[in-house]
Phi, psi and omega in degrees: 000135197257157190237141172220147291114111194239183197197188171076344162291160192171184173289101192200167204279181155319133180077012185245183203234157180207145180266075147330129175245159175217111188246129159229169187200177229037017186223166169303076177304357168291330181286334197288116133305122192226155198243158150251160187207164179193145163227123191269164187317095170108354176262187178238188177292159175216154191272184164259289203205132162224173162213173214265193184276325195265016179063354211258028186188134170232182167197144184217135177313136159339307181291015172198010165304142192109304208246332198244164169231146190264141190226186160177163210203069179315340159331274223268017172057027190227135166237122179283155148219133208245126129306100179230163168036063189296120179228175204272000167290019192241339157332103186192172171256129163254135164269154162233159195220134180239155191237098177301327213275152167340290203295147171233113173238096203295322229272352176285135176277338179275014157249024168248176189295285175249127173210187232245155178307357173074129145225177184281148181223114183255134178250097146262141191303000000 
């Protein structure tokens, strides 16, 4: 059974930066395309961020291009999202997500597989 766990959320002002971790385990995570994702209070999920298994291709919602980078350490079975200049529109439960199939489609949540209990990120002005 494969598990994703995400971690690094928290509290921070405007213009400041927060790291996501996402660790997973019981699956080949190398084969996994993984996603980030957030939903804030009263919205629905949004996609972030995602990168393909191989690392050699990302993507990102418009609204955080610039600022946050998506990452992966196929080794440690682990995927970062690098956070910068952080705003309060930026307020959410981030999710991380691995997508087992070939096809890589970042920006759908319904193709990815597994995903993780979401933490939180509060941006205050």
């Amino acid at each position: 059974q494969v598990h994703v766990v995400e971690s690094g959320g928290g509290s921070v002002q405007a213009g400041g930066s927060l790291r996501l971790s996402c660790a997973t385990s019981g699956g080949p995570f190398s084969t996994y395309h993984m996603g980030w994702f957030r939903q804030a209070p009263g919205q629905e999920r949004e996609f972030v961020a995602a990168i393909t298994f191989s690392g050699s291709s990302t993507h990102y919602t418009d609204s955080v291009k610039g600022r946050f980078i998506i990452s992966r350490d196929n080794g440690k079975s682990t995927v970062y999202l690098q956070m910068n200049s952080l705003k309060p529109e930026d307020t959410a439960v981030y999710y991380c997500a691995a997508d087992a199939d070939r096809a890589f489609r970042p920006r759908d949540a319904a193709a990815f597989d597994y995903w993780g209990q979401g933490t939180q990120v509060t941006v205050s002005s």
